[in-house]
N, C-alpha and C positions, 0 to 999 in steps of 0.2 A: 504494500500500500504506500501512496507518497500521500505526502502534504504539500498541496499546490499553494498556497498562502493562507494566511491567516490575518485576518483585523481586528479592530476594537480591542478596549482596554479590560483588563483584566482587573477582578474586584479589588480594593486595595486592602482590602480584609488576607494578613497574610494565612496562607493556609499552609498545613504542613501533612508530611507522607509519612504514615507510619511503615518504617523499616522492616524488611526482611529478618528474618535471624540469622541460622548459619546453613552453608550450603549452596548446591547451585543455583542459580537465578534462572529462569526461562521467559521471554517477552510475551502478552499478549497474543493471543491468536495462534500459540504452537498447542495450548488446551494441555499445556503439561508444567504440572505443578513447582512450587517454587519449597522450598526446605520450611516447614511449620514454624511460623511466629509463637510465641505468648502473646497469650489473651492479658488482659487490662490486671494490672498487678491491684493487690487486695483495696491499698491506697487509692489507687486513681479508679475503683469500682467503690467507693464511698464516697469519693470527692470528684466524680467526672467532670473531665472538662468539656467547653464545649463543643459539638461536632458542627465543621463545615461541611458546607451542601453544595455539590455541585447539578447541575440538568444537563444533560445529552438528549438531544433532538437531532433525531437522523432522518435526511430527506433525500427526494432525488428532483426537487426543483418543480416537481409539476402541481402544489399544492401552495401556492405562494400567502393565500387567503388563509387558507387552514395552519402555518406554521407561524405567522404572526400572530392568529388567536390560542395558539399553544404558548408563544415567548408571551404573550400575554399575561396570561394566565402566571406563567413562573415569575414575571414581574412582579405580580401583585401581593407577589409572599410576602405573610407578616412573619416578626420575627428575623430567625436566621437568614442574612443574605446568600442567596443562589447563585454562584456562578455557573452563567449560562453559557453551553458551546451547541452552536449547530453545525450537522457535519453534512457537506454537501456529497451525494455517493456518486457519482461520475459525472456533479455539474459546479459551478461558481456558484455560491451562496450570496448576493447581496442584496444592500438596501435595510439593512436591519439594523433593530436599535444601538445607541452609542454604546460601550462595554460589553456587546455579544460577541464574543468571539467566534473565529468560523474557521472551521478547516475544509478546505476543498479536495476532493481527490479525483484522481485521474480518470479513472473508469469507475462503473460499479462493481464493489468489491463482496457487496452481499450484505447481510443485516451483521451477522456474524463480524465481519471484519471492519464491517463502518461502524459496529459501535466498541470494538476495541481501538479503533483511530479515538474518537471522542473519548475516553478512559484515557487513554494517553495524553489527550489535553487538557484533563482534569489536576486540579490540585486541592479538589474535599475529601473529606473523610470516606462521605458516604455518596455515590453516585444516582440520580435520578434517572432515568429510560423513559422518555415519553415520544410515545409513538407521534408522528407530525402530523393528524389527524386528530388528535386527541386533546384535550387540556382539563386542569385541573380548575375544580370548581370551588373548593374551599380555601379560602386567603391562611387558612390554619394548617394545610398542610405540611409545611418545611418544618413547623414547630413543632408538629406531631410526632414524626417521622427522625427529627433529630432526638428527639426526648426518645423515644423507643431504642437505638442504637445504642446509647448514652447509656440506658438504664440497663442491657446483655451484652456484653462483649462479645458473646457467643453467634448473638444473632448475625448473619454475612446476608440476608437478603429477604426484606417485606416484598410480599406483592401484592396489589392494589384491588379493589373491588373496581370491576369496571361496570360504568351506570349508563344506559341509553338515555342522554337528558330530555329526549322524548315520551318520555315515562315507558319503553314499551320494556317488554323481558329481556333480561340479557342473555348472550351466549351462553351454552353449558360450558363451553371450550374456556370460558372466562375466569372461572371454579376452578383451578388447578390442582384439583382433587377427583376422586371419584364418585362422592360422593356430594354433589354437585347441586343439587334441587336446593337450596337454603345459601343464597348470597350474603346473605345478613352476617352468618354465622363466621368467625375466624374459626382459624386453626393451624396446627404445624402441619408445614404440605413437603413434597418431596420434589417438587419441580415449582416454575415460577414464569410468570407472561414478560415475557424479553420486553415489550413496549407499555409496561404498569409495574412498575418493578425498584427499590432502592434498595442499592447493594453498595458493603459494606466495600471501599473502594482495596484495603488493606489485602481483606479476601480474595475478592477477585484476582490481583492481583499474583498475590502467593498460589492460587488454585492456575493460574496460565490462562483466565479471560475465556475468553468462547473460542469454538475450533474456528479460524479464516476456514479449511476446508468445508465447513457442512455448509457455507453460503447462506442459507435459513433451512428452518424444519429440525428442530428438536436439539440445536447448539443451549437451547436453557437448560436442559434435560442433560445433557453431557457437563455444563459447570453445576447444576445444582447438584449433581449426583457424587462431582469429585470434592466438593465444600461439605457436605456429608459424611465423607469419608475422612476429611480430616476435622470430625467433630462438630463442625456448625450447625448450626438451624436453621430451617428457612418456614416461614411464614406468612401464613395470607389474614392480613389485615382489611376487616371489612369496614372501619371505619377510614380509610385512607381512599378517596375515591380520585377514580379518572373518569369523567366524559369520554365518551366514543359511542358515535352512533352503529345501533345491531346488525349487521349486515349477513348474509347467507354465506356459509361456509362452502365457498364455492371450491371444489376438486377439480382441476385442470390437469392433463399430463402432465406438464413440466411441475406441478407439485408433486402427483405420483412419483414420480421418477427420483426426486429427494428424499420423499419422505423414504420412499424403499431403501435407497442408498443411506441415508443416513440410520435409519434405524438399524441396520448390519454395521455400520460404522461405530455406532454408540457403544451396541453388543462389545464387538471386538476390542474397544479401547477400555471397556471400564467393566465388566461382567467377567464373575470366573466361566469357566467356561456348559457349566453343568446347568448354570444359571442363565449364562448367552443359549443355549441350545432351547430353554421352553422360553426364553421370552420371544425369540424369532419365530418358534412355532404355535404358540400364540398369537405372533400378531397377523401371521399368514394365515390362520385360520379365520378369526376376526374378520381378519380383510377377505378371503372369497367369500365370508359369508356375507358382509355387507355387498359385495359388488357381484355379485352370482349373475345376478335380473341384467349387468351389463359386462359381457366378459372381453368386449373392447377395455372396457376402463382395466382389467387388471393385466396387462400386458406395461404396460408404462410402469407399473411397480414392479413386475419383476424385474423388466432390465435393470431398474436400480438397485433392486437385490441383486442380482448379479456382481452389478458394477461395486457392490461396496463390497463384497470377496473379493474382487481384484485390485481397489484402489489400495493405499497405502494409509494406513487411520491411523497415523503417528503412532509415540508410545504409549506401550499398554502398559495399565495401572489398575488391575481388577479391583474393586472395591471388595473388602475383607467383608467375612461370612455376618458380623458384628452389625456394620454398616446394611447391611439386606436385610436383618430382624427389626433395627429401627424403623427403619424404610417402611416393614409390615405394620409395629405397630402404630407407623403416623397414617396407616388405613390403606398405603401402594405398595404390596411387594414389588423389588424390580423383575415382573416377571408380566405386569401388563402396561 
């Protein structure tokens, strides 16, 4: 990924990076983790200090209306100031307000690797994801959201209740759980919505960010599963809300084709293997039984199962048998 330029001023609020520990380092986007930090010693967990908050809005320029009333919206924060980055994915970002910074990149590099560019040009604690169709309705959130982090060191990543401000239902896909019918409800989840999402930036970090290779389709699902594994939490806050209007979860090929590929990829890099073998055969069964009525549509998934046996899923880091019982009792074995 390059950075074509970048403008506007950066908040003058300094902010600082909590360090690595010992070990090697790996950059964002290799999805391979960095040597485990300590969590917040006894003192600074009775005297927190404060977290800074950065926003990441990733766009690709064709929604110009819609990402002004997202920077909108994270303007309006009370509280903790936001440093705001918008990352442009294979266009020039301009015209935007004084102090928004922007990263432009060359081509598009995928959801995956535009929002490890914007992580990169962060300097909060804890990083925001809002999708560029999206924004935030409550002027309380950054203050919410900081006090939550603040209060668990352990916590590496809230995600959002996502609200139709139309009043209509929201997604099931929205619930990042299975058990899905009750949006109201929080709870500790195993996976998390890449574009409603604040993550602990420390974490991410140390875990290696999101895979650049999966492009989009289940790169949340690959860091929430290695932040897991080295002990964190993730959680779905229902009172943290994002606007986004409901829209049909449309299945196109060129989604088959990732989600298949990537779900063999996910397998391969983070599943022992007795565990990778029923989650692939679970979700191939799943899947012809949803798409039977149209056996055009599952051809496009297979080649992508295919293609993720052949492709190269960087290093494998199976998550220990430890990390799969949690997993079950937060109500997801890694097995659907």
């Amino acid at each position: 990924m390059e950075e074509a330029s970048e403008t506007g001023a950066m908040s003058e609020t300094e902010m600082t990076d909590e360090s690595a520990a010992t070990g090697t380092t790996e950059s964002a986007g290799s999805g391979e983790p960095q040597a485990r930090g300590e969590f917040a010693s006894l003192d600074e967990q009775a005297h927190p200090r404060s977290l800074t908050l950065s926003c990441v809005i990733l766009t690709m320029g064709d929604r110009p209306a819609e990402v002004n009333r997202a920077i909108d919206s994270v303007l309006a924060q009370h509280g903790p100031q936001v440093e705001l980055v918008v990352v442009g994915n294979g266009t020039e970002v301009t015209g935007l307000p004084a102090g928004v910074r922007t990263v432009s990149l060359a081509e598009n590099v995928g959801v995956a690797a535009g929002r490890n560019a914007g992580v990169e040009a962060c300097r909060g604690d804890v990083v925001l994801f809002l999708d560029d169709d999206g924004w935030y309705p409550d002027t309380g959130l950054a203050a919410h959201i900081a006090a939550a982090f603040a209060a668990d060191p352990a916590l590496a990543v809230l995600s959002m209740q996502v609200v139709d401000p139309d009043g209509g239902p929201g997604a099931r896909w929205h619930v990042p759980r299975l058990r899905a019918g009750d949006p109201e409800r929080s709870s500790v989840v195993t996976t998390f919505l890449g574009g409603a999402a604040a993550i602990r930036r420390s974490a991410y970090t140390e875990a290696g960010g999101l895979p650049d290779m999966f492009f989009y389709a289940h790169e949340e699902t690959d860091l929430a599963w290695r932040l897991l594994d080295r002990g964190y939490r993730l959680e779905y806050d229902a009172a943290a809300r994002m606007y986004h209007h409901t829209l049909p979860n449309a299945r196109y090929d060129t989604f088959r084709h990732r989600d298949g590929r990537n779900r063999v990829l996910l397998a391969r890099r983070n599943l022992p293997w007795p565990v990778a073998a029923i989650y692939l055969a679970d979700w191939m069964a799943l899947t012809i039984a949803r798409e039977h009525a149209r056996p055009k549509s599952l051809r496009p998934w297979f080649t992508g199962f295919a293609e993720g046996w052949r492709a190269d899923p960087g290093r494998r880091r199976p998550i220990s048998l430890g990390t799969a019982w949690r997993m079950t009792k937060a109500g997801r074995p890694p097995i659907i």
